[in-house]
Phi, psi and omega in degrees: 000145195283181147247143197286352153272000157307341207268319202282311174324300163321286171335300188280355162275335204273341186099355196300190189208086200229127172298195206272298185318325186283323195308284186330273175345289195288328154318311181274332198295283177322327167295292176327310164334287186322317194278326162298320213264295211294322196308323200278004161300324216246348180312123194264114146255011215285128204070031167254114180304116159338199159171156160270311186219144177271002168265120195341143165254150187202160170289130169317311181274148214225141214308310181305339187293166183174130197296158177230142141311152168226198185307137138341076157014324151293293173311303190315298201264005166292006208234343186266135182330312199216129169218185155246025189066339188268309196250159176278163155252140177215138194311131159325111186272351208224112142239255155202036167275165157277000000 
């Protein structure tokens, strides 16, 4: 079972903000999570084919679509704030301080 500093811990990577009540809730909520996911570890799949979806695949696309030119690599960046002419440059949305 998780703990709820475990819960906090989560949290403040995740950026969140969660009271003491929510840490507990959710310390149990997720341990359930935890416990379903290991119960669905143990499932024997063996000659079972891989898949991505278990739902028909079908097209996307709809009789009217059709590639277009689309912008230059000039028109595209000629309006952005910042480029290095090949790319737009945009400030680091990720960095790995806590």
């Amino acid at each position: 079972m998780l703990t709820p500093a475990e819960v906090e811990r989560i949290a403040h990577l995740a950026r969140l903000t969660i009271t003491d009540d929510e840490k507990v809730l959710y310390a149990r909520q997720l341990s359930q999570v935890l416990a379903y996911a290991e119960q669905l570890a143990l499932v024997n799949v063996d000659g079972v084919a891989a898949t991505a979806t278990v739902l028909p695949v079908h097209s996307i696309l709809r009789s009217g679509d059709r590639v277009s030119p689309s912008l230059s690599r000039e028109d595209a960046l000629r309006n952005a704030p910042r480029t290095d002419g090949i790319s737009f440059e945009v400030p680091a949305a990720l960095t790995d301080e806590d």
